[in-house]
C-alpha positions as CSV (number, residue, x, y, z in Angstrom):
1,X,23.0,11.5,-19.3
2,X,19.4,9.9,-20.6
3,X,19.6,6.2,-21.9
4,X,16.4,4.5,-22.9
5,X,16.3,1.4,-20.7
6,X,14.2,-0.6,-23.1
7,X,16.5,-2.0,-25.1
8,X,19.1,-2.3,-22.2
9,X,16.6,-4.4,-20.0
10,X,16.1,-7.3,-23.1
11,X,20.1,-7.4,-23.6
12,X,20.6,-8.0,-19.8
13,X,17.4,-10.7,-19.8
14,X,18.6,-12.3,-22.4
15,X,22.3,-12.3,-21.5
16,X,20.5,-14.0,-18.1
17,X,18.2,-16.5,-20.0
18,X,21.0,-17.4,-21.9
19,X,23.3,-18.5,-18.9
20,X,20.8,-20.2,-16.9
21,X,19.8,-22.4,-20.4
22,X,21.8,-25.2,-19.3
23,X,20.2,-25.9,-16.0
24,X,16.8,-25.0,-17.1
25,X,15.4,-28.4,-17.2
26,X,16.7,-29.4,-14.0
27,X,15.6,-26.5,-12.2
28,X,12.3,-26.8,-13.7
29,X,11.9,-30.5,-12.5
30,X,13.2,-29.6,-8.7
31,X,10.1,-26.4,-8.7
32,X,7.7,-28.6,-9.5
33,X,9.2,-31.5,-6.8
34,X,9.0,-28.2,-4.5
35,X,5.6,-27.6,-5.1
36,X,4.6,-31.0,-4.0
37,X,6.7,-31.0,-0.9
38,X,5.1,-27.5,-0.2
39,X,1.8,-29.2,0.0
40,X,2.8,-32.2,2.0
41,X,4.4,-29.8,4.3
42,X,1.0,-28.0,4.7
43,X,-1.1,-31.5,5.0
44,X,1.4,-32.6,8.1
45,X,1.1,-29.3,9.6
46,X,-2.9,-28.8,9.5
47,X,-3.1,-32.4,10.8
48,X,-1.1,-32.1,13.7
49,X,-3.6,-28.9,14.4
50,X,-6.1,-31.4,14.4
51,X,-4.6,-33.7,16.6
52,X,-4.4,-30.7,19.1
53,X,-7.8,-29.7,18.7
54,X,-9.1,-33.6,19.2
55,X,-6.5,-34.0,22.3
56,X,-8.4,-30.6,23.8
57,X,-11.6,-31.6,23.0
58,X,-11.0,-35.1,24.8
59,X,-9.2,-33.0,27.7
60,X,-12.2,-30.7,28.4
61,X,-14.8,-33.4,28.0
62,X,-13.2,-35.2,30.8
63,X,-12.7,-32.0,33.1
64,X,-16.6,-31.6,32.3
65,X,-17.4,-35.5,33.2
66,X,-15.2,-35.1,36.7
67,X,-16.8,-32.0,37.9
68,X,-19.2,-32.4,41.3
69,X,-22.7,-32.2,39.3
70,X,-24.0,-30.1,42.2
71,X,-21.3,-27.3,41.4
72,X,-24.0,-26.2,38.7
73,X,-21.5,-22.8,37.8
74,X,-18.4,-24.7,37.1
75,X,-20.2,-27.4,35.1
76,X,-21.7,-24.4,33.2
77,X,-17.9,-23.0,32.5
78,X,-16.6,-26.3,31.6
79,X,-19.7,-27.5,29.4
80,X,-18.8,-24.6,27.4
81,X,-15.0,-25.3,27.1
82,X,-15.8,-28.3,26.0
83,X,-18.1,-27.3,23.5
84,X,-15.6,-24.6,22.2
85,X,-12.8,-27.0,21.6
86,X,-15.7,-29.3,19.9
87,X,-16.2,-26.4,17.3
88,X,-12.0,-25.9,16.9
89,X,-11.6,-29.7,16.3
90,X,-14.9,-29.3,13.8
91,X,-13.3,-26.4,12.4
92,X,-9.5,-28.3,12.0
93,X,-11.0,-31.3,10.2
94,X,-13.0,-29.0,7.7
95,X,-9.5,-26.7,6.8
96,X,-7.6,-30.1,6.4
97,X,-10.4,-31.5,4.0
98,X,-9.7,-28.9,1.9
99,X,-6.5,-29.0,1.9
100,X,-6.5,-32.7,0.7
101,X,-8.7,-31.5,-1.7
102,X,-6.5,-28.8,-3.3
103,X,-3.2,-30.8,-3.2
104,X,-1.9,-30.7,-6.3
105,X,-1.9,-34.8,-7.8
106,X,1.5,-36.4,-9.1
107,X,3.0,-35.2,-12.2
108,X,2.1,-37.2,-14.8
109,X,4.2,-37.8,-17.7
110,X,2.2,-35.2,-20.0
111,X,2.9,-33.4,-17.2
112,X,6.2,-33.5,-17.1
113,X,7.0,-32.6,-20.9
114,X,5.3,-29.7,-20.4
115,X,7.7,-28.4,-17.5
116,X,10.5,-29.5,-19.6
117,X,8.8,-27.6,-22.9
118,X,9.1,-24.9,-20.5
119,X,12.7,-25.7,-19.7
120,X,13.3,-24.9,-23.3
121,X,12.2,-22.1,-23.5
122,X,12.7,-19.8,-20.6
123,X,11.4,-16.5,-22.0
124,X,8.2,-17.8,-22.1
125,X,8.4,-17.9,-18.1
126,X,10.2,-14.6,-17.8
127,X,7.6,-12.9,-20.4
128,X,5.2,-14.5,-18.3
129,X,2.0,-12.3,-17.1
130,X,2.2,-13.8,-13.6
131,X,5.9,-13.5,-13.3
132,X,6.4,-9.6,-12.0
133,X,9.2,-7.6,-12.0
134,X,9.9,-7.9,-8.4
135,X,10.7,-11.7,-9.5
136,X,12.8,-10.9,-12.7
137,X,14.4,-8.4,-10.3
138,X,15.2,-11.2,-7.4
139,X,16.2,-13.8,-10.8
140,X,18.7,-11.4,-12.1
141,X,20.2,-10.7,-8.4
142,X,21.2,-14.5,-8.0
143,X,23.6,-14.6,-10.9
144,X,24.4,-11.1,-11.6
145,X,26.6,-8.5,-9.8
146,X,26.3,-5.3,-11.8
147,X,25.8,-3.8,-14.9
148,X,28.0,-1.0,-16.1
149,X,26.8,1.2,-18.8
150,X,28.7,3.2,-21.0
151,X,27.1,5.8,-23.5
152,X,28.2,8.5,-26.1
153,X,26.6,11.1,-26.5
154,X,25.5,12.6,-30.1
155,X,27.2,9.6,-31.7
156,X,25.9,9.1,-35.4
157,X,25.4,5.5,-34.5
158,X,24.1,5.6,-30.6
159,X,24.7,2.0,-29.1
160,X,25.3,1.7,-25.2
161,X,27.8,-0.4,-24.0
162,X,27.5,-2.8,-21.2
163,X,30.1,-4.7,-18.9
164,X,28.0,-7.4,-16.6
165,X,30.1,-8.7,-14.1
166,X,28.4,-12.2,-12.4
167,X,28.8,-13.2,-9.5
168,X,31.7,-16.0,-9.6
169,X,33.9,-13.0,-11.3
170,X,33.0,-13.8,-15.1
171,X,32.8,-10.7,-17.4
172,X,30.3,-10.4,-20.4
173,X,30.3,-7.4,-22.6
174,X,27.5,-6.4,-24.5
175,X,27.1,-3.8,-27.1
176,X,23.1,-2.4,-27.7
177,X,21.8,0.0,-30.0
178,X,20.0,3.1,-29.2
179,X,17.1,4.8,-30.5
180,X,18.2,8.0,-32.3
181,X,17.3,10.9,-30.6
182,X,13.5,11.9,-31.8
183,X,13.4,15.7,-33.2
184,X,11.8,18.2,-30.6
185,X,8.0,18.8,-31.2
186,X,7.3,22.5,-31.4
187,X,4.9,24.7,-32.7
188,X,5.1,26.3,-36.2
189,X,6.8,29.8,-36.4
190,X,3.9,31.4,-38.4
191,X,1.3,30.5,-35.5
192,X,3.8,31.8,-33.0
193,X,3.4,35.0,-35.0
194,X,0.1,35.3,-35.4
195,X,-0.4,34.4,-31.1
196,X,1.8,37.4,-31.2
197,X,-0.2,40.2,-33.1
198,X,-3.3,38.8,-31.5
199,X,-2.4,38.8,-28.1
200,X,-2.3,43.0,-28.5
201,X,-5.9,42.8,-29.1
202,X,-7.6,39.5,-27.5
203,X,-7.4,37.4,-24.4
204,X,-6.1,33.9,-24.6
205,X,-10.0,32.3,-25.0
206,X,-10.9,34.6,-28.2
207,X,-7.0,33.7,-29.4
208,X,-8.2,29.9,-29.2
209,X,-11.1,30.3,-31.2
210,X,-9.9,32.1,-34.4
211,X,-6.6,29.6,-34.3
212,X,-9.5,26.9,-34.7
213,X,-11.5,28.7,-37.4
214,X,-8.2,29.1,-39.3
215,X,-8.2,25.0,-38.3
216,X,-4.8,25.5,-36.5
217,X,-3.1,22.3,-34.6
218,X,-1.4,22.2,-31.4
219,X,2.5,20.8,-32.1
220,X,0.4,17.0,-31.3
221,X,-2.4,18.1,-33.3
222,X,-4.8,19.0,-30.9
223,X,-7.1,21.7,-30.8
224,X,-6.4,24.9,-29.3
225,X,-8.2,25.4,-26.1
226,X,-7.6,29.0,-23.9
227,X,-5.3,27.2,-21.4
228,X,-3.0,25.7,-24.5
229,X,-3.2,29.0,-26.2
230,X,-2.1,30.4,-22.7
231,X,0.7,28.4,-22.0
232,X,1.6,28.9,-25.7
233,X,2.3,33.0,-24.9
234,X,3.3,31.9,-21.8
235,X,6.3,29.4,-23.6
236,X,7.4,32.1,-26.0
237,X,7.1,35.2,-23.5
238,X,4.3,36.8,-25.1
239,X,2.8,39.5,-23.2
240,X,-1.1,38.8,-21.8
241,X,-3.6,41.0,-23.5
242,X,-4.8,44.4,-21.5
243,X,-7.8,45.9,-21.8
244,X,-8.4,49.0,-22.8
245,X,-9.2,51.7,-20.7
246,X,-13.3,52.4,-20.1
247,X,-13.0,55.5,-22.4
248,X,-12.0,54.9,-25.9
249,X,-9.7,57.6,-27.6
250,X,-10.7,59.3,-31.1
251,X,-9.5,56.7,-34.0
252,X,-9.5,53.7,-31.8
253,X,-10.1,50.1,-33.0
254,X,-12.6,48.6,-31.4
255,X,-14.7,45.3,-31.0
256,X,-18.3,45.3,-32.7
257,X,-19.9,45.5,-29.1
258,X,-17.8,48.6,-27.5
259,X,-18.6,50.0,-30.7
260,X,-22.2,49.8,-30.8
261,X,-22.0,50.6,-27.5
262,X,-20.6,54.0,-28.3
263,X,-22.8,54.6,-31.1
264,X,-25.7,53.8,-28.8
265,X,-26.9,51.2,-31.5
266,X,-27.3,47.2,-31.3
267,X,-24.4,45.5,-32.3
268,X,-26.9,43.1,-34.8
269,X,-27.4,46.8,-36.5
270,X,-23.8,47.5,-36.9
271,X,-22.7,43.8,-37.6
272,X,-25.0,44.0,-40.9
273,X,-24.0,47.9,-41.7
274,X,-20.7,45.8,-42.1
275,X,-21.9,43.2,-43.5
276,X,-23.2,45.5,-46.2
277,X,-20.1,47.3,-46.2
278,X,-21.2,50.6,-45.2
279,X,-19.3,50.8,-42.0
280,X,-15.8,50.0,-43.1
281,X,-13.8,47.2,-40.4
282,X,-10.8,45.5,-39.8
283,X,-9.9,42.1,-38.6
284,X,-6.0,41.0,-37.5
285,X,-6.6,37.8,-39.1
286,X,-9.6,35.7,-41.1
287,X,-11.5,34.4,-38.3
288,X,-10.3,37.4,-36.0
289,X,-13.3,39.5,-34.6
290,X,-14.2,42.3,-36.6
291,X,-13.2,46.0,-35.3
292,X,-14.6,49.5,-35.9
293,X,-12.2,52.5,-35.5
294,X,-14.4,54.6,-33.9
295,X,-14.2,58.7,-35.9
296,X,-15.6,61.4,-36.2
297,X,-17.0,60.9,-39.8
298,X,-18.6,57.9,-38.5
299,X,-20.2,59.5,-35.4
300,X,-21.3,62.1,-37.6
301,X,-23.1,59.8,-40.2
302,X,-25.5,58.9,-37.4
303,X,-28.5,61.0,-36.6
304,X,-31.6,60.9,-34.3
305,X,-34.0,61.2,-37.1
306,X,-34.1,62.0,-40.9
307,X,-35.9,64.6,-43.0
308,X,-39.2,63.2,-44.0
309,X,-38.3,63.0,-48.0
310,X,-35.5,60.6,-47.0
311,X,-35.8,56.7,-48.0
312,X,-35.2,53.5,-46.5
313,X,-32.9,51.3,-48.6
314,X,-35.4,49.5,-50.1
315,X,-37.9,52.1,-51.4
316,X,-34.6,53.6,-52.6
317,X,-33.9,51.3,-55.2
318,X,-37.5,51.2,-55.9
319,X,-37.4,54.8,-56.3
320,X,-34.3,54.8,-58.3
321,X,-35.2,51.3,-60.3
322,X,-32.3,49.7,-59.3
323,X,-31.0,47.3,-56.5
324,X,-30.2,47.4,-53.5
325,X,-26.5,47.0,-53.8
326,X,-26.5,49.6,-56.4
327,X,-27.6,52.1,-54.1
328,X,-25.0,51.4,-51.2
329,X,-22.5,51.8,-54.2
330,X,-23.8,54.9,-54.9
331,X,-23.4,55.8,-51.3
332,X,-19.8,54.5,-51.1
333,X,-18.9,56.8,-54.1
334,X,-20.6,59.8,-52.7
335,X,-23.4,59.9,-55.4
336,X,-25.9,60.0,-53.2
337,X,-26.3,61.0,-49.3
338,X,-27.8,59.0,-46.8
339,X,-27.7,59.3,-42.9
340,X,-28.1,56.2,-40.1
341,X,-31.1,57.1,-38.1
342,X,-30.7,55.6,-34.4
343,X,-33.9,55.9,-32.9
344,X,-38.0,56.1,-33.8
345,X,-39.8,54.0,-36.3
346,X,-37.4,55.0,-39.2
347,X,-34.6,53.6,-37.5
348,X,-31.6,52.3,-39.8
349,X,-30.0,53.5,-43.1
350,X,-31.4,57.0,-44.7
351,X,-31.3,57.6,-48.3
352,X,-32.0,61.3,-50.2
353,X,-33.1,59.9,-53.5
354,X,-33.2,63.1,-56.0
355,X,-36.3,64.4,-57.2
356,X,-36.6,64.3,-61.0
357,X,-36.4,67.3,-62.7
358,X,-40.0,68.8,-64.7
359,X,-39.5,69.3,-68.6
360,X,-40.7,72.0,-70.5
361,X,-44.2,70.1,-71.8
């Protein structure tokens, strides 16, 4: 069983405050009567260590004064006896200056209402900053026996109820209100999906990304970093991604590099072939990386090098007095054929543009 102790630790103080009211004042008085009797304590004891320290002083200074003068190695020991005992007694008087010093004067009546304000108001003392729990802890130990808590669980209206037995064999019983149990933080079902179709295809750091691009929160509306995306799978069983293996098969999705890769092109040329839409590709989600499935058609498209009559895209539409977009449209629809040159000069997108046809005049 979990009980917040919050609210159970002010009922009990209270309860405590509450019974130790009526002697408040009193016991305020004798504390500060105890912290001048402390001190006085203190001053009679550090001046009976300077009594000592003169008495041993006076003793080694007549031990030096008695000594044959000719005995030049015992005077030598007790010369420096003496002057040791010189430097406690020096060191004695110093310690009790200061302690005279720092005695704390008579309460004066100003004084005293203040300790008594106190008096009234004890949870001022206990609330205290300089009053740690170690104290509240031995306070509570010199009128209380135990606390007995009683709790229900999934009660409509949680309280806790509490039996404190003091020490004397009175009984108080105390009833205290419970927070209501808080509704579990947890992440929404449609990202847990979506972790799920991209964890077939991307490792936990690319997953991270494209859940921030989407601007996707963490269940406390964080960002998603590759460890919380990780932990994430790892919460809801999600399998880690694998690669693929070093050969791709014919149809296969894959990234913008491994595709370029195969085509033996940069992945700049096919990211704008995209871009134009003449390579067709596929992403799981918006923000996901874009994939190429890798065919035949495609493979065949590209060529080393195209006839000589061929255009580039742009003295196509010259040509053809039209834009640019036109002629991939053309292309798309099969109006017109074009080829992707790989290598040489003429590197890039290949267009046949027609030759017009001669009239009779």
């Amino acid at each position: 069983m979990n009980v917040g102790g919050q609210a159970i630790d002010a009922a009990v103080a209270e309860a405590f405050l509450a019974a130790l009211q009526p002697a408040a004042l009193q016991a305020c008085l004798q504390a500060a009567e105890q912290i001048e009797q402390g001190h006085d304590a203190a001053l009679d004891q550090h001046q009976r260590q300077v009594e000592q320290a003169r008495y041993n002083a006076t003793r080694a200074e007549r031990r030096y004064r008695a000594v044959d003068p000719d005995n030049r190695l015992v005077a030598r020991g007790l010369e420096t006896e003496w002057n040791t005992a010189l430097q406690q007694v020096a060191d004695a008087e110093a310690e009790l200056a200061r302690r005279e010093t720092a005695r704390p004067k008579t309460l004066t009546p100003a004084e005293r209402g203040a300790i008594l304000a106190l008096g009234d108001d004890l949870g001022q003392v206990w609330d205290a900053p300089t009053t740690t729990d170690k104290d509240r802890k031995q306070l509570l130990r010199t009128l209380l026996e135990e606390v007995n808590i009683t709790a229900r669980r999934g009660d409509p209206d949680p309280h806790a109820r509490l039996v404190l037995r003091w020490k004397g064999g009175a009984i108080s019983e105390l009833t205290v209100p419970l927070r209501r149990p808080q509704p579990k933080i947890r992440t929404d079902e449609d990202t847990i999906d979506l972790i799920r179709r991209l964890a077939v295809h991307y490792p936990d750091a690319v997953i991270a990304g494209i859940l921030n691009r989407q601007h996707r929160t963490t269940a406390r509306g964080m960002s998603y970093t590759a460890n919380r995306a990780g932990s994430l799978r790892t919460h809801w069983g999600i399998p880690r991604h694998q690669p693929s293996p070093a050969a791709p098969r014919e149809g296969e999705l894959l990234n913008v590099t491994q595709a370029a890769r195969q085509l033996q092109i940069a992945p700049s040329t096919l990211l704008r072939w995209l871009n134009d839409g003449f390579t067709a590709g596929e992403q799981v989600t918006p923000g996901a990386p874009w994939r190429i499935r890798l065919t035949e058609e495609l493979r065949g498209m590209l060529t080393g090098n195209a006839p000589d009559a061929w255009l580039a895209l742009h003295h196509a539409g010259r040509a053809l007095d039209v834009s640019r977009q036109t002629v991939l449209q053309k292309v798309k629809r099969g109006e017109l054929r074009a080829v992707l040159t790989r290598t040489g000069r003429r590197k890039g997108l290949r267009i046949e543009v027609p030759t017009p046809q001669e009239g009779l005049f």
